[in-house]
C-alpha positions as CSV (number, residue, x, y, z in Angstrom):
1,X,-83.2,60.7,11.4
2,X,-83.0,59.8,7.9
3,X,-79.3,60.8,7.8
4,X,-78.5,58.8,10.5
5,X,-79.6,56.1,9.1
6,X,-77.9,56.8,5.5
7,X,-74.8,57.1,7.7
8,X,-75.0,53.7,9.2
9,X,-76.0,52.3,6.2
10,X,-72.6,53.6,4.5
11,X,-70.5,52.5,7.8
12,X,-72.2,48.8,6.9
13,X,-71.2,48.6,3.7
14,X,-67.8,49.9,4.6
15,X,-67.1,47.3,7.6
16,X,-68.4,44.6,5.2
17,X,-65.6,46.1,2.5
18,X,-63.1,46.2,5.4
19,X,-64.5,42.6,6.3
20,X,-63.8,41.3,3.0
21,X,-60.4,42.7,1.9
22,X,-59.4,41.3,6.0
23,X,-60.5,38.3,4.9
24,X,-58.8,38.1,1.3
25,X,-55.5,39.0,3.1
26,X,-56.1,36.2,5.8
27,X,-56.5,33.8,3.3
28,X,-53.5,34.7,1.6
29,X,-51.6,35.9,4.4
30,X,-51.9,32.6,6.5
31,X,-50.5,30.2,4.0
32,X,-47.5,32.5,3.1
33,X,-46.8,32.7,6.9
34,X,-47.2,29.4,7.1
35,X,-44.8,29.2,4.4
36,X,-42.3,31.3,5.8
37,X,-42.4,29.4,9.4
38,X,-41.7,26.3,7.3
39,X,-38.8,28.0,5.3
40,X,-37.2,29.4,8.7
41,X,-38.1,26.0,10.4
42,X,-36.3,24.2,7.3
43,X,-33.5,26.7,7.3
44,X,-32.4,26.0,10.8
45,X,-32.9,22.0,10.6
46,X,-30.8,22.0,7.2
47,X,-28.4,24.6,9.2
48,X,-28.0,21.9,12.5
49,X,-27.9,19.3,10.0
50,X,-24.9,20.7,8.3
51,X,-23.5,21.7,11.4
52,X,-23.9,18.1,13.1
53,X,-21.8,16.9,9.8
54,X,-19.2,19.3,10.1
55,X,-18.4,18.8,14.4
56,X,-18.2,14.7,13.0
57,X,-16.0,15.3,10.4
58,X,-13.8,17.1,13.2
59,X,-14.6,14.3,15.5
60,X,-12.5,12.1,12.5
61,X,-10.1,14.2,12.2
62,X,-9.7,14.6,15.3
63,X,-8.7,11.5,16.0
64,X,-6.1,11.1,12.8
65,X,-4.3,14.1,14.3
66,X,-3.9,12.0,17.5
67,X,-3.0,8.7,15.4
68,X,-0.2,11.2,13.6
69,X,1.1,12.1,17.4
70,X,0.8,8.5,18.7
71,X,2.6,6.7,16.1
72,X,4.7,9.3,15.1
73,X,9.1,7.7,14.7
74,X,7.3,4.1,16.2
75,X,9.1,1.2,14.5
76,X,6.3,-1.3,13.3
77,X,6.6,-3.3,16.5
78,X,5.9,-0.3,18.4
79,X,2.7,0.4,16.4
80,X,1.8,-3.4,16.8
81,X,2.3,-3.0,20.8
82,X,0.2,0.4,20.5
83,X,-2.6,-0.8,19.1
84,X,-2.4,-3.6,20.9
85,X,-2.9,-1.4,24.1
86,X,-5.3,0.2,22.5
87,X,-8.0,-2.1,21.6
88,X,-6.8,-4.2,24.2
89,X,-8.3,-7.3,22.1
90,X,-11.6,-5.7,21.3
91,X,-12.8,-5.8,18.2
92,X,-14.4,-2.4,18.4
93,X,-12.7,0.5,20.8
94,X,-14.9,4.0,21.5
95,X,-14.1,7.3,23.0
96,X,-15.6,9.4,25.6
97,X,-17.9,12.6,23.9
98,X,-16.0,15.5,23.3
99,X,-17.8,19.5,23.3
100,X,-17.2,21.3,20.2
101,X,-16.1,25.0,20.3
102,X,-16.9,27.5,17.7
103,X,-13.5,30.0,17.3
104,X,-14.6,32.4,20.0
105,X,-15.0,29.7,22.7
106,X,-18.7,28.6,22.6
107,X,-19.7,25.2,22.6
108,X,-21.5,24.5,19.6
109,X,-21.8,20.4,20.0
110,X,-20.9,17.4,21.1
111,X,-19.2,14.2,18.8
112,X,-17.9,10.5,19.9
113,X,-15.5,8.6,17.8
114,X,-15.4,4.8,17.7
115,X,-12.9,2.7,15.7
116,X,-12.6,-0.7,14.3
117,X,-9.4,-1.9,15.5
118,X,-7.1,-3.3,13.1
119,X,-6.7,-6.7,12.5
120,X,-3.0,-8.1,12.4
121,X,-0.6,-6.9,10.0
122,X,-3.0,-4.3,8.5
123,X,-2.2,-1.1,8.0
124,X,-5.9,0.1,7.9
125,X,-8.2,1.6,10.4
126,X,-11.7,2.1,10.3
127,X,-13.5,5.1,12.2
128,X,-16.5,6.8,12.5
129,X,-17.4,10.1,14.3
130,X,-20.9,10.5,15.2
131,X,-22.1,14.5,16.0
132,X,-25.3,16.5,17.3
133,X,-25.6,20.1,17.9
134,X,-27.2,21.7,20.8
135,X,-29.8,23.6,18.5
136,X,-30.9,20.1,18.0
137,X,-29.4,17.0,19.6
138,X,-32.0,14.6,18.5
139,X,-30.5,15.1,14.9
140,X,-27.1,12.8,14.9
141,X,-25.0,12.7,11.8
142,X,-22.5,10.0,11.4
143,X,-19.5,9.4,9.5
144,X,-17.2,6.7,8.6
145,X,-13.7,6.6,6.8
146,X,-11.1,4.3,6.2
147,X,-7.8,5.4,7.5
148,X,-4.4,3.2,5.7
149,X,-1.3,3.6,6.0
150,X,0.4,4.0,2.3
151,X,3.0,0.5,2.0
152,X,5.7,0.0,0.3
153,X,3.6,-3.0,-1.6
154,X,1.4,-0.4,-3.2
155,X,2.7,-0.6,-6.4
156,X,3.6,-3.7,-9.2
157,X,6.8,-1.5,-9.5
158,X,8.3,1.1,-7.0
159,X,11.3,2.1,-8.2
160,X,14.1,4.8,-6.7
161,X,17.1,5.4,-9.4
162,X,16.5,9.1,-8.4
163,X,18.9,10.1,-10.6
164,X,18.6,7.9,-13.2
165,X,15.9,5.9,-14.8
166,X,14.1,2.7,-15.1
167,X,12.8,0.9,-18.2
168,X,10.3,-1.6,-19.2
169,X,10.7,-3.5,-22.7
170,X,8.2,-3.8,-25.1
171,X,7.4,-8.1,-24.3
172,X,6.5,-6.3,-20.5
173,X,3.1,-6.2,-19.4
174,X,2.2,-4.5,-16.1
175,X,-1.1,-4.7,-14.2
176,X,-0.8,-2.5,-11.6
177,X,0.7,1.1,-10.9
178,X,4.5,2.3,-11.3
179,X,6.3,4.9,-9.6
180,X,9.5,6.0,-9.9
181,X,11.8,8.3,-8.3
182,X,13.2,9.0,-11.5
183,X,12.3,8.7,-14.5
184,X,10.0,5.9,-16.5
185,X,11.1,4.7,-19.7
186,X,8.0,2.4,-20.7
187,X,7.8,1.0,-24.3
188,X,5.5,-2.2,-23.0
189,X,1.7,-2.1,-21.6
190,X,0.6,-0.5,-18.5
191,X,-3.2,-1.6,-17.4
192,X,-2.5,1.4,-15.0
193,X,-1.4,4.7,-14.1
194,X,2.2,5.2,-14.3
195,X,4.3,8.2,-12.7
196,X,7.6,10.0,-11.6
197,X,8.6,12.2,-9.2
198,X,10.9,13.5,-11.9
199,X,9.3,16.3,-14.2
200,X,12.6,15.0,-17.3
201,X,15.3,12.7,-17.0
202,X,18.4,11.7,-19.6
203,X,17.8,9.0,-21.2
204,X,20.9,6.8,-22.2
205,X,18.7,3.6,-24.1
206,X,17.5,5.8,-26.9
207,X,19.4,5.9,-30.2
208,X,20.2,9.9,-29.5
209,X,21.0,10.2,-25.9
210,X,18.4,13.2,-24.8
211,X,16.4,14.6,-21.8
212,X,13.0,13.2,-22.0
213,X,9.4,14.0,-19.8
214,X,9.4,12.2,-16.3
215,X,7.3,9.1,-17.9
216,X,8.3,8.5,-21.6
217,X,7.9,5.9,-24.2
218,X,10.2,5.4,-27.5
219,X,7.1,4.3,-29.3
220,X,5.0,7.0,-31.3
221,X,5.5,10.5,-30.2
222,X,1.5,10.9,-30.5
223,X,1.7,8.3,-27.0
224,X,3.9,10.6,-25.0
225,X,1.2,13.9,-26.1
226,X,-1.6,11.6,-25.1
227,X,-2.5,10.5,-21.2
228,X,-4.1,7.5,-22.6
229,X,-2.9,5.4,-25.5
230,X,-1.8,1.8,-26.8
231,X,1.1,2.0,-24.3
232,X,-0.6,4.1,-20.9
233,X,-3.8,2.2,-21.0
234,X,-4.0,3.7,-17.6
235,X,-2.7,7.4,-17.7
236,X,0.9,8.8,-16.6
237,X,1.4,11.7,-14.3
238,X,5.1,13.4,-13.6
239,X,6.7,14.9,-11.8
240,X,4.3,13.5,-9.0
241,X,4.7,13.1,-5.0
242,X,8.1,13.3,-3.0
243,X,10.9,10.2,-3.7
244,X,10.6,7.3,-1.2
245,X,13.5,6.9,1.2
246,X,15.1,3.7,0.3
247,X,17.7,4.0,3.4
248,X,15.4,4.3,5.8
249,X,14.6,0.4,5.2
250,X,17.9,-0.5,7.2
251,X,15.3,0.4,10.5
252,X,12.7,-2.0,9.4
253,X,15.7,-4.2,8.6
254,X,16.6,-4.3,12.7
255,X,12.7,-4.5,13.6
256,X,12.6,-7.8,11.3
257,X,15.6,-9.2,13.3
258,X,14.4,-8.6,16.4
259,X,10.7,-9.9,15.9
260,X,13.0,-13.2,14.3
261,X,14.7,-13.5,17.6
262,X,12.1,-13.5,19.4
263,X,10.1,-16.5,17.9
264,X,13.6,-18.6,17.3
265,X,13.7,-18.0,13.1
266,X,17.1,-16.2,13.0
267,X,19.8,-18.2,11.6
268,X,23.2,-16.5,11.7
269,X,26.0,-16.3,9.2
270,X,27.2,-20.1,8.5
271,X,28.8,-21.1,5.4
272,X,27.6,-19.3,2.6
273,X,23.7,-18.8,3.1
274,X,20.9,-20.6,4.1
275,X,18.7,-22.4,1.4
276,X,14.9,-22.2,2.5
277,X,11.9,-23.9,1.0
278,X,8.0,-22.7,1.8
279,X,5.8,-25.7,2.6
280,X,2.1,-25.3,2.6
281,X,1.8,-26.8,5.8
282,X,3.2,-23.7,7.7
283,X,6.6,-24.9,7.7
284,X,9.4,-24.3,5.8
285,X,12.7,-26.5,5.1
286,X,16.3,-25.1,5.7
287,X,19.7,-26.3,4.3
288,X,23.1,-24.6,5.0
289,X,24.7,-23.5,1.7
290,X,28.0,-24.4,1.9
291,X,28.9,-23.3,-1.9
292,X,27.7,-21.5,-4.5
293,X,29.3,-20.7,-8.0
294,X,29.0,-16.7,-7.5
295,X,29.1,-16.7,-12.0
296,X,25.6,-17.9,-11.8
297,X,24.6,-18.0,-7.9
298,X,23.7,-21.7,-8.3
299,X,24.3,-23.9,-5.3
300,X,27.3,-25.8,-5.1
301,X,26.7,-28.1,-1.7
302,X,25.1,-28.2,1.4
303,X,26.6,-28.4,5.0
304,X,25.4,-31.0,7.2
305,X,23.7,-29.7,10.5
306,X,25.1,-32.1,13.0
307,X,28.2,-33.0,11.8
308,X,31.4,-32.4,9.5
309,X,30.4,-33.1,5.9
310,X,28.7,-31.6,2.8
311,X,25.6,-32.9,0.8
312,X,25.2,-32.7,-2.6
313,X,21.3,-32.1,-2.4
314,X,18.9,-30.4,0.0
315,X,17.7,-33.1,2.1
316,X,18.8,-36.1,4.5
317,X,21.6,-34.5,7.4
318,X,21.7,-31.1,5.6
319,X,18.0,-30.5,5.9
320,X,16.2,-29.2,9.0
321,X,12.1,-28.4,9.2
322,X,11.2,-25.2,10.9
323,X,7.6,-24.0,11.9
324,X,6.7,-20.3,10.2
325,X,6.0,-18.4,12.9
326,X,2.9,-16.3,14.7
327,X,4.8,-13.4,14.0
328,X,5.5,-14.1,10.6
329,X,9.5,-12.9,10.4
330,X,12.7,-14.8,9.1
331,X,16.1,-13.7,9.3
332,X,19.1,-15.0,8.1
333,X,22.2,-12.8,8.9
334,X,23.3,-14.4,5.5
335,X,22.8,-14.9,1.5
336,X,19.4,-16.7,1.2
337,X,17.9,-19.0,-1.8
338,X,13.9,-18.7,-1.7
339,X,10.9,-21.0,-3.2
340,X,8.4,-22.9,-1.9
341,X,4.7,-22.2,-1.4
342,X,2.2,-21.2,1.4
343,X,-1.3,-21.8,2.5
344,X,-2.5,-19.7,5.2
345,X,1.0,-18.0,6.3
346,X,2.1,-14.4,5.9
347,X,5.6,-14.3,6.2
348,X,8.0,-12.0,5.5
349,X,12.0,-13.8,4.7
350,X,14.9,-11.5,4.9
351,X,18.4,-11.5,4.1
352,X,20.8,-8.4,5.8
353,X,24.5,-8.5,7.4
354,X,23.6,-6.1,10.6
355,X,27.1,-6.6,11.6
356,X,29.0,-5.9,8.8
357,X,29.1,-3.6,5.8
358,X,28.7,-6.6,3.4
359,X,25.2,-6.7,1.7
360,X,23.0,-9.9,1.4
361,X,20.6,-10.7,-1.0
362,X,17.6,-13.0,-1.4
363,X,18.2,-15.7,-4.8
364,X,14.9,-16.7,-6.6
365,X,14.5,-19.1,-9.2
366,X,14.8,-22.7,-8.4
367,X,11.3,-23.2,-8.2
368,X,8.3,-21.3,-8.2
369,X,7.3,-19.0,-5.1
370,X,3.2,-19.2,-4.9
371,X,0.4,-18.8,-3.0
372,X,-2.5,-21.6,-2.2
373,X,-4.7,-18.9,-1.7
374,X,-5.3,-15.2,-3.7
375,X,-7.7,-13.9,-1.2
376,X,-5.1,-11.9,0.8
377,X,-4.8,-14.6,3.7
378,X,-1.3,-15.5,1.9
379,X,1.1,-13.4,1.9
380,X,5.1,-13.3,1.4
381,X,7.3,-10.5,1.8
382,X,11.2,-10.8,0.6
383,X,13.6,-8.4,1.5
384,X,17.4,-8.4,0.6
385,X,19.4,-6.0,1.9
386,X,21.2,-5.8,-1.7
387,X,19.3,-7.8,-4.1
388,X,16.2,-9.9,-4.8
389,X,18.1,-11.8,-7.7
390,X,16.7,-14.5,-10.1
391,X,19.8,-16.7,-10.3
392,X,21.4,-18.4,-13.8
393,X,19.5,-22.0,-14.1
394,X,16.0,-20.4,-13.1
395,X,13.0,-22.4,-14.3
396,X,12.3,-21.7,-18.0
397,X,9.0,-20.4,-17.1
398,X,8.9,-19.1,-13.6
399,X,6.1,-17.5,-11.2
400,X,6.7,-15.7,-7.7
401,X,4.0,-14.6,-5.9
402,X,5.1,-12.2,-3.0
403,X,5.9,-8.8,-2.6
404,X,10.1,-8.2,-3.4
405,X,12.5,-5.5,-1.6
406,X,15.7,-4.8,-2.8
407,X,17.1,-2.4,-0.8
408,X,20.5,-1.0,-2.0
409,X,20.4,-3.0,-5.3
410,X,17.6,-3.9,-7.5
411,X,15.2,-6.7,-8.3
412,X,16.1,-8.4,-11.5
413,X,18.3,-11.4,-13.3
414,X,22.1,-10.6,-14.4
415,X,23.5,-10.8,-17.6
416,X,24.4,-14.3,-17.2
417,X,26.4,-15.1,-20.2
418,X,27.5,-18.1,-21.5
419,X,31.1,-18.5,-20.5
420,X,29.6,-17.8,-16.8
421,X,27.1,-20.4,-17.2
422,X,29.5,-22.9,-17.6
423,X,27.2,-25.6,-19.3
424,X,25.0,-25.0,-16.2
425,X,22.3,-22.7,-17.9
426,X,21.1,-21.2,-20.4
427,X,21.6,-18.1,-21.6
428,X,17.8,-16.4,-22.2
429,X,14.2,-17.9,-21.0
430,X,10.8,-17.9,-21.6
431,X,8.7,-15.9,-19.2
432,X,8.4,-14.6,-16.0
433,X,5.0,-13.8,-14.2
434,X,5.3,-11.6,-11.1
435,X,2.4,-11.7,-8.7
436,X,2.3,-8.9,-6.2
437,X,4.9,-5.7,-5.8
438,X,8.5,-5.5,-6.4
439,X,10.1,-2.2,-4.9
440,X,13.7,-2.0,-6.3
441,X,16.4,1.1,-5.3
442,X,18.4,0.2,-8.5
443,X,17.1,0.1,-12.3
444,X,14.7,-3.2,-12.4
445,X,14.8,-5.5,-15.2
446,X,14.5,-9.2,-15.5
447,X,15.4,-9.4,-19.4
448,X,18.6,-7.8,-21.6
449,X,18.3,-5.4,-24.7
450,X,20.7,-8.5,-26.5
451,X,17.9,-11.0,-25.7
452,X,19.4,-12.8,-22.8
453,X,16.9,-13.1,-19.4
454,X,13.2,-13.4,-19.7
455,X,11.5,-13.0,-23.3
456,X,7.9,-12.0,-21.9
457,X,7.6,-10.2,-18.5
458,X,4.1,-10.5,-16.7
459,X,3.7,-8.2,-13.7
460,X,0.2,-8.5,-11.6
461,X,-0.4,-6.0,-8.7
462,X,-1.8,-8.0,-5.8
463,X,-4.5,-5.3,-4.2
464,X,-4.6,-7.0,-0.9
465,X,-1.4,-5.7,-0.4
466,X,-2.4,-1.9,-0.8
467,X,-4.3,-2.9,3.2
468,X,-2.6,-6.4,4.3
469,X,1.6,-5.9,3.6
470,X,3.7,-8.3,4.4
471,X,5.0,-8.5,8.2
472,X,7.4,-5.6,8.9
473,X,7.3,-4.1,5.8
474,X,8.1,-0.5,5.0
475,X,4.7,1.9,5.5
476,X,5.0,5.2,5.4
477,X,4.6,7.0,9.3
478,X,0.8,8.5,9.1
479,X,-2.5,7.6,8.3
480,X,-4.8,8.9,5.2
481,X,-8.2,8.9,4.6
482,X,-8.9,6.8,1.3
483,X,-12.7,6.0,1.5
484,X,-15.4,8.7,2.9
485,X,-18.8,8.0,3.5
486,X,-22.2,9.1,5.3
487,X,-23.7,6.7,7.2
C-alpha cells in the first residue's frame, strides 16, 4: 500500500511538471501563433494589395493601347471628331469593368477605367483605372495618369537642319528646351536642357572647321566636359530621340485649310498677300497687299476690296474686319504680314500655296504680336509653309508671343543690307524677345556674325503650350504617360 501511494505521489508531481512546461509553451506558443496568423494574414492583404495595383495599372494601359489604335494616321480633325464622339459632351466618360486574366487563363480581377475628356485644343487626357482582386474585392486601388500628346510647341527652339547645324550667339538667352535634329552650336545661355539627335556634326562657324559633339559650345572646353556650366545652366544630352519629320507638316497644312473653309477665314491668292492685324476684341483686320519691295519685304500698297485702286495705308476701302473664329484656323493661299494682339482667342494663321509648288511665308515685324493674357487662354500659332520671316523696318525692339512654324525654310531675319534697305531701314536692331516656341526646318537665327539683325535675343518657352498647342498644330500620333500617381 505504501508503494502505491509513493507511486501516485511521483505521477503528481510528474503531471504537475507536465502541467507546467504545457503551460510555459502555451504562453509562448499562443502569441507566436498569433504572430504568425498576423504575418500570413498581412502577407496575403499586402499580396491583394499589390495585385489590385498591378490589374489598374493594366486597366491604364489598357486603355492607351486602345487610344494608340483609335487615333492611329487620324488628321487632328479626325481626333477632334473622335473625341467628340467619345465624350459626347460629358465632361467625364467611364467604361464598363473588364476581368483580369493571369497568363494561363484565370481570372484574377476585375478594373474600370474612367477618363476626363479633353477640353478643346488639348492634347492631354486624364485617366484613372480603379482595380480589386477576387482574394479581396473590398480592397480597391486606384490610379490616375496624365496622358499628352508630345507638340511640336514643346520646345523654345525645335530645329531640323539634320545634316547640318544650328547656332545660338553669345547676346542669346533661351528659357526653355532646344532640340535639334542636328547638331547645336550654343555659345549663349540656356536656363534648360539642350539636345541633338546627332551624336557629332561639322561645324563650319568655328575658326578651324572640325567635327564637334552633338551639342557644343566654342566657349571654354571645360563647358563642353561639363553637363552643367555658365553656358548649359540646364544640362545637354546628344545624340537623343529620333529627328522630327518636317514634311509631314504639308498634312496638317491641308487639315488647317479645310477647318478655314469651313468657318469662312480662307482668303485665296490676290495680289501679293494679305496683311492681317490681331485685335483684342476677337477680330482681326485684313488688307490685300498689292506690293511689296521683295529687298526688304516691306509693303508697298494696298488693293482696295470693292473696287479698282490701291491705298497707300491699311485702312479706309482696302481694310475689311473679320471675326476669329470658334475653330480658331486662318488660311491665306498667299504671302501673309502678321501683328496685332489677342485677348481670349487661340488662333492659329497660316500661309501655304496648296496649288502650286511656290512656298509662302508668314512676315513679322511691323508691330508687336502679344497676348492680353499669359495664363494659356491666349494662344497664336503661325505657320509658313517657307518662312516665319522678320521683315527689314521691324520695330527696333520687337516682341511676338506665339508659337512659330517654318516649315521648308527657317524662322529668322535676312541679312538685310544697306543697299537693299534702300533708306527704308536700318541695318542692325536692338532686341528681340520671343514668347512661346519657334520650330524652324532651316538654321534659325534672328541676328548676323557682322552685327546686322537683333543685338540681344530673348527666347521664353511658354509651358502652356507643352498641353494647350495652337489649333491644328503638329502633335506627334500617340499618347504618353507624363504624370503617375496613386490615388
Amino acid at each position: 500500500m505504501k508503494n502505491f501511494f509513493s507511486l501516485l505521489q511521483v505521477k503528481g508531481y510528474a503531471t504537475a511538471y507536465i502541467l507546467s512546461i504545457m503551460t510555459v509553451v502555451l504562453f509562448i506558443a499562443t502569441p507566436m501563433l498569433q504572430y504568425i496568423t498576423s504575418s500570413l494574414r498581412y502577407s496575403v492583404h499586402e499580396s491583394s494589395k499589390e495585385e489590385s495595383l498591378q490589374v489598374a495599372e493594366a486597366g491604364m494601359y489598357r486603355y492607351k493601347w486602345y487610344l494608340s489604335h483609335q487615333l492611329a494616321g487620324k488628321t487632328a480633325q479626325q481626333t477632334k471628331q473622335f473625341w467628340e464622339n467619345e465624350c459626347g459632351g460629358n465632361v467625364q466618360k467611364q467604361y464598363a469593368e473588364v476581368e483580369y486574366f493571369d497568363p494561363y487563363g484565370a481570372g484574377i480581377g476585375r478594373y474600370q477605367v474612367e477618363i476626363d475628356c479633353p477640353q478643346e485644343y488639348s492634347t492631354v487626357i486624364t485617366v484613372r483605372s480603379s482595380a480589386w482582386t477576387y482574394k479581396n474585392t473590398s480592397l480597391k486601388r486606384t490610379v490616375q495618369a496624365r496622358f499628352r500628346k508630345p507638340s511640336w510647341s514643346e520646345y523654345a527652339v525645335l530645329s531640323n537642319v539634320e545634316t547640318s547645324f544650328v547656332r545660338f550667339g553669345s547676346d542669346t538667352e533661351v528659357f526653355g528646351p532646344v532640340h535639334a535634329n542636328g547638331g547645336v552650336h550654343f555659345d549663349g545661355v540656356a536656363h534648360n536642357t539642350i539636345t541633338s539627335s546627332a551624336e557629332t556634326y561639322y561645324d563650319s562657324d568655328t575658326d578651324v572647321h572640325a567635327w564637334k559633339d552633338g551639342v557644343w559650345t566654342s566657349w571654354d572646353d571645360e563647358y563642353n566636359s561639363t553637363q552643367n556650366s555658365n553656358v548649359f545652366l540646364g544640362g545637354k544630352e546628344y545624340p537623343l530621340t529620333p529627328p522630327k519629320d518636317f514634311n509631314g507638316v504639308t498634312t496638317d497644312l491641308s487639315v488647317i485649310k479645310e477647318a478655314a473653309v469651313t468657318s469662312g477665314t480662307y482668303f485665296d491668292s490676290t495680289a501679293q498677300g494679305r496683311r492681317i492685324i490681331l485685335k483684342t476684341n476677337g477680330t482681326f483686320d485684313m488688307c490685300i497687299v498689292n506690293s511689296y519691295n521683295g529687298s526688304t519685304n516691306a509693303i508697298g500698297n494696298y488693293k482696295r476690296w470693292e473696287s479698282n485702286g490701291t491705298c497707300s495705308s491699311c485702312s479706309g476701302q482696302c481694310l475689311r474686319n473679320f471675326s476669329i473664329p470658334q475653330n480658331g484656323a486662318i488660311f491665306v493661299e498667299d504671302n501673309i504680314w502678321l501683328e496685332g494682339a489677342v485677348d481670349g482667342s487661340r488662333v492659329t494663321v497660316a500661309a501655304a500655296d496648296m496649288s502650286s509648288s511656290q512656298e509662302r511665308s508668314v512676315f513679322v515685324g511691323y508691330g508687336d504680336l502679344r497676348y492680353t493674357n499669359y495664363d494659356g487662354s491666349d494662344v497664336v500659332g503661325v505657320i509658313g509653309e517657307k518662312d516665319v520671316e522678320i521683315i527689314g523696318p521691324s520695330l527696333n525692339v520687337l516682341r511676338v508671343d506665339g508659337a512659330f512654324l517654318a516649315q521648308t525654310g527657317r524662322v529668322g531675319r535676312e541679312h538685310y543690307t544697306p543697299a537693299g534697305c534702300n533708306g527704308s531701314c536700318a541695318v542692325s536692331r536692338d532686341t528681340i524677345t520671343v514668347y512661346g516656341a519657334i520650330a524652324t526646318n532651316l538654321r534659325y537665327g534672328f541676328a548676323w556674325t557682322d552685327g546686322t539683325g537683333y543685338h540681344h535675343r530673348n527666347l521664353y518657352f511658354d509651358n502652356n503650350l507643352l498641353y494647350y498647342p495652337p489649333p491644328y498644330f503638329p502633335v506627334g500620333t500617340d499618347y504618353f504617360i507624363d504624370l503617375w500617381e496613386e490615388i
